[in-house]
N, CA, C and O atoms as CSV, one atom per row, in Angstrom:
chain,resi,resn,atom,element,x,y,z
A,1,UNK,N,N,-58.179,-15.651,16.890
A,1,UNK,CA,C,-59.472,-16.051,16.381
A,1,UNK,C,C,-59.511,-17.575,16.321
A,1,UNK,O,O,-58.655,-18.362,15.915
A,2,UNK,N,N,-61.020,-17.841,16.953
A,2,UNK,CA,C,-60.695,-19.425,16.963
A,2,UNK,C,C,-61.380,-20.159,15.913
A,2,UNK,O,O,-62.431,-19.646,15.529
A,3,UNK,N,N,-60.993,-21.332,15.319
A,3,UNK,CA,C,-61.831,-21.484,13.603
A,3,UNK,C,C,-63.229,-22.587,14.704
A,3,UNK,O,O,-62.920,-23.668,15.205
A,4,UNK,N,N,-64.613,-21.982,14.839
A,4,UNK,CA,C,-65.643,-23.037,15.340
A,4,UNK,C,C,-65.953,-24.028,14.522
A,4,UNK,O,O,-66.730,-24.802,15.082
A,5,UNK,N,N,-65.606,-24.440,13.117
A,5,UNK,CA,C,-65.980,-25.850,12.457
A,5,UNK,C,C,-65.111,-26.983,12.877
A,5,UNK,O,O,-64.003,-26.888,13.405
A,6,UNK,N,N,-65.807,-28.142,12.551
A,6,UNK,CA,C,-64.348,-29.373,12.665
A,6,UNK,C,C,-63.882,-29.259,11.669
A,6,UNK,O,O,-64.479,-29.058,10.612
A,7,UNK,N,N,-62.371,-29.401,11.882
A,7,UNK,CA,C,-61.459,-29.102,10.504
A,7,UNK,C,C,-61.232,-30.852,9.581
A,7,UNK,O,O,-60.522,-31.140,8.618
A,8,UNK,N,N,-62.461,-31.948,10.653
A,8,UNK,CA,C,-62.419,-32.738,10.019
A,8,UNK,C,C,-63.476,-33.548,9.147
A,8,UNK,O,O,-63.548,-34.649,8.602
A,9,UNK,N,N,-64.382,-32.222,9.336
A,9,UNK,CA,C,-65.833,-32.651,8.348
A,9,UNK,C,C,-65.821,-32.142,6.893
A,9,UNK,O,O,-65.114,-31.135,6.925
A,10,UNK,N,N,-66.106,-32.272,6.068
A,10,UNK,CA,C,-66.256,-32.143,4.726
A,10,UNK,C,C,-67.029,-30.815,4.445
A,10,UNK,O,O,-68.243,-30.902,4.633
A,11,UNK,N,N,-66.589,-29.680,4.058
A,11,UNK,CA,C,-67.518,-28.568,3.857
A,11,UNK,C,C,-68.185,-28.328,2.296
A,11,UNK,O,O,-67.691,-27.921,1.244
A,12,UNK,N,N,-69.473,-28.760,2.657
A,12,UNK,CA,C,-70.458,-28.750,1.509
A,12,UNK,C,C,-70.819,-27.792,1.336
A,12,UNK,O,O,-71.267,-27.226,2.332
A,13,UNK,N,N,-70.856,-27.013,-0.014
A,13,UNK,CA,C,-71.282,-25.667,-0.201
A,13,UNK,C,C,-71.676,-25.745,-1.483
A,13,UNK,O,O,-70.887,-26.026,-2.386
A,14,UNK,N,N,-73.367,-25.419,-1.737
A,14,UNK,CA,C,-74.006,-25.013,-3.341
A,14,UNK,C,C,-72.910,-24.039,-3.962
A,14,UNK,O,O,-72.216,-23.252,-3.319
A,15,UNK,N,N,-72.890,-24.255,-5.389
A,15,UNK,CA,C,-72.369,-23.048,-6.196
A,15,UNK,C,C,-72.762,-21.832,-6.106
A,15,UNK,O,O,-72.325,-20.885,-6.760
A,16,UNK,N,N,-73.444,-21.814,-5.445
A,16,UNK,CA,C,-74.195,-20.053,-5.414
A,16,UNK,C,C,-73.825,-19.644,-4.011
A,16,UNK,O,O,-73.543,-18.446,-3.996
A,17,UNK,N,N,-73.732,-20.175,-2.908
A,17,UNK,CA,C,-73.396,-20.601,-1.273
A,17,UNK,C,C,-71.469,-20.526,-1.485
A,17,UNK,O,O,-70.736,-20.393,-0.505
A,18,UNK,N,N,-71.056,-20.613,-2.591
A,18,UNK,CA,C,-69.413,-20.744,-2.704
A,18,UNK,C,C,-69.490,-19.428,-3.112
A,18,UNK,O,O,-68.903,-18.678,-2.331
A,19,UNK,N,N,-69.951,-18.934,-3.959
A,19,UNK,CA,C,-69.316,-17.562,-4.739
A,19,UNK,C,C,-70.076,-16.695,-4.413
A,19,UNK,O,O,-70.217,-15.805,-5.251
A,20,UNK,N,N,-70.980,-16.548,-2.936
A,20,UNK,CA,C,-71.423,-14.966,-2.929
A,20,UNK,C,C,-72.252,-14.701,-2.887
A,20,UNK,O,O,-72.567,-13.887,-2.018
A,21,UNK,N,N,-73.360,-15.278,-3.948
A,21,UNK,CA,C,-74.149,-14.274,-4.964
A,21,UNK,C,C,-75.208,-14.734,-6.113
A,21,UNK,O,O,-75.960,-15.692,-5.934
A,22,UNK,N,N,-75.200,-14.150,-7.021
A,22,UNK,CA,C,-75.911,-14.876,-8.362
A,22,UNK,C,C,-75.021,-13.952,-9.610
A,22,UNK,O,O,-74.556,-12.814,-9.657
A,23,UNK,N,N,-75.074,-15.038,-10.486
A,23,UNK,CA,C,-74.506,-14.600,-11.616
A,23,UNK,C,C,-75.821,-13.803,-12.421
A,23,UNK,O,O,-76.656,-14.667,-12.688
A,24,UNK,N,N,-76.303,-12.359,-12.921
A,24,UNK,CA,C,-76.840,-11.593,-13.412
A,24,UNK,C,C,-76.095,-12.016,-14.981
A,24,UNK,O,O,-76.929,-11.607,-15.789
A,25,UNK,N,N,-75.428,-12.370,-15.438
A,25,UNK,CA,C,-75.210,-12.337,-17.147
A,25,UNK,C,C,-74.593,-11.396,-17.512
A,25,UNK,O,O,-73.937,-11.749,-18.492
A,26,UNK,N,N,-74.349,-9.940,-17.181
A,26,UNK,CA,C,-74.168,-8.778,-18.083
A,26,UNK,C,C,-72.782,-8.828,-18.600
A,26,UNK,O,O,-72.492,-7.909,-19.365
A,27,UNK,N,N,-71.871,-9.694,-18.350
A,27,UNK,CA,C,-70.761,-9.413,-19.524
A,27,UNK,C,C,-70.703,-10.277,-20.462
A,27,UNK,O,O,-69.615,-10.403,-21.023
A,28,UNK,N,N,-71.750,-11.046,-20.866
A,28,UNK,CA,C,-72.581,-11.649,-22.167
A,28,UNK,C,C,-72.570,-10.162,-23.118
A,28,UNK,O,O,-71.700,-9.958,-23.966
A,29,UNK,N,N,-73.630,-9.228,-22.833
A,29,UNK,CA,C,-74.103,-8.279,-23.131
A,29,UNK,C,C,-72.689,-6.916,-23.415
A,29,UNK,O,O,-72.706,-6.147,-24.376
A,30,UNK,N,N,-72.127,-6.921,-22.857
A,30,UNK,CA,C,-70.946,-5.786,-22.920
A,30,UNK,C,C,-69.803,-6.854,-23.916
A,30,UNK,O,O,-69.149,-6.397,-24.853
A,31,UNK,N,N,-69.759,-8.060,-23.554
A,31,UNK,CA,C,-68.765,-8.709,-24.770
A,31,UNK,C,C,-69.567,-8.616,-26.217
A,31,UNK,O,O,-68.919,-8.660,-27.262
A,32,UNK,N,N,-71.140,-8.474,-26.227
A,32,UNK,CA,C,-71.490,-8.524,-27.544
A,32,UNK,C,C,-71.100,-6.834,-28.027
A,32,UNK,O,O,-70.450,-6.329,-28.942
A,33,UNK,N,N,-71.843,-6.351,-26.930
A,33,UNK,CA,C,-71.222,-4.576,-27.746
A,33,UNK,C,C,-70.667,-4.401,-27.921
A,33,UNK,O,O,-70.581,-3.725,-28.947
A,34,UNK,N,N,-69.189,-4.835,-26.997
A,34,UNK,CA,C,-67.479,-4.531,-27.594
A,34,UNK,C,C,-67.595,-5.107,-28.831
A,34,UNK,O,O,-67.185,-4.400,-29.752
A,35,UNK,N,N,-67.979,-6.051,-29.088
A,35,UNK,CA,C,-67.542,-6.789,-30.026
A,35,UNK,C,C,-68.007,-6.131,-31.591
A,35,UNK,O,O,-67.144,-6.043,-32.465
A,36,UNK,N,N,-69.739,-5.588,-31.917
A,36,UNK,CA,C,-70.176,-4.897,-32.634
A,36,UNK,C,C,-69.526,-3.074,-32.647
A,36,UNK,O,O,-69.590,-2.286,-33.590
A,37,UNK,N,N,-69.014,-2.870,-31.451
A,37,UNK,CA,C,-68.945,-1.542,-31.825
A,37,UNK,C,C,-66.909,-1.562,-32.353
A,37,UNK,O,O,-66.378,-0.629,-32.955
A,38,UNK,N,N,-66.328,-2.577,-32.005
A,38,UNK,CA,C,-64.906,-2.546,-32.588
A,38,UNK,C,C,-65.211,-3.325,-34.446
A,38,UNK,O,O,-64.397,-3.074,-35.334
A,39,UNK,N,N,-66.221,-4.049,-34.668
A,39,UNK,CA,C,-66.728,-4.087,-36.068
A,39,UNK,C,C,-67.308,-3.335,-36.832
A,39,UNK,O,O,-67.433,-3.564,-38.035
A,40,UNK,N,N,-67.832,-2.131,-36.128
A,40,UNK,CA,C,-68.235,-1.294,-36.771
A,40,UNK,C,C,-67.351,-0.102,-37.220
A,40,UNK,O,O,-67.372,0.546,-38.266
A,41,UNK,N,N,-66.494,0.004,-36.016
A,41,UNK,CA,C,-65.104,1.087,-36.676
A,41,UNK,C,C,-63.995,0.748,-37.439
A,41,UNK,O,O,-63.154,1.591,-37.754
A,42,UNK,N,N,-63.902,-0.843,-37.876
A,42,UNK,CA,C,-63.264,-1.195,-38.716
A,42,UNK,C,C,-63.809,-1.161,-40.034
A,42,UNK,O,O,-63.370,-1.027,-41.176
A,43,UNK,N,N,-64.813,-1.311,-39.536
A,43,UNK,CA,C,-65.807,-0.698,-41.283
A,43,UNK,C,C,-65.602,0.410,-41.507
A,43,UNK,O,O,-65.166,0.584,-42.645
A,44,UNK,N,N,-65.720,1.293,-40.919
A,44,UNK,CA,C,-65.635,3.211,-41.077
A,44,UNK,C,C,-64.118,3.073,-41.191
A,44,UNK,O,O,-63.740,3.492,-42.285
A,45,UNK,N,N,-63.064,2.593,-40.371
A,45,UNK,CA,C,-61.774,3.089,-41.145
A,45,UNK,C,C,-61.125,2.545,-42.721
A,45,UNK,O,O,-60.226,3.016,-43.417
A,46,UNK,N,N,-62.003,1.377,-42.903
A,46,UNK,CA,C,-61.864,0.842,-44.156
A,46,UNK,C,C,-62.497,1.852,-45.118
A,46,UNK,O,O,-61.858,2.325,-46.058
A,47,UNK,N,N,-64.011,2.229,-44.809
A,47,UNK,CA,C,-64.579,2.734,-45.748
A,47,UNK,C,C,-63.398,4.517,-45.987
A,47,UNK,O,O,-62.695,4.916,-46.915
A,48,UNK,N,N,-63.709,5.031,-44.755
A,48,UNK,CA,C,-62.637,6.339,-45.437
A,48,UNK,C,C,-61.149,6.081,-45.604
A,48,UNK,O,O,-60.420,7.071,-45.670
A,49,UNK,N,N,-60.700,5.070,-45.668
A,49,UNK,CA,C,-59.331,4.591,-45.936
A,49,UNK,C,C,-59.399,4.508,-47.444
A,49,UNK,O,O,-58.302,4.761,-47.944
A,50,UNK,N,N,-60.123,4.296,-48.118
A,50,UNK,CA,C,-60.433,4.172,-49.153
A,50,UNK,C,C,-60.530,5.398,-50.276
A,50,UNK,O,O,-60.414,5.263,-51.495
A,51,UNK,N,N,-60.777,6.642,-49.533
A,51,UNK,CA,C,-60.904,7.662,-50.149
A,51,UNK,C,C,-59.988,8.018,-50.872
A,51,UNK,O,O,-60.082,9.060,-51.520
């Protein structure tokens, strides 16, 4: 395979043109739920720990 760029020009590439794609956000959203639903079962094992 032959590489067709010059291996002596500078390859400029947008952040979005480097990685693919677009960043959508959603493990914003799944780090907040982990985060509320492992606070919420520490409440419930506290509360019946208590019994």
């Amino acid at each position: 395979m032959v590489d067709t760029r010059n291996s002596d020009a500078p390859i400029t590439e947008t952040a979005t043109e480097a990685r693919a794609g677009s960043t959508p956000g959603v493990a914003r959203y799944v780090l907040i739920f982990g985060t509320l639903l492992v606070i919420i079962l520490f409440a419930v094992i506290v509360l019946v720990g208590r019994s």
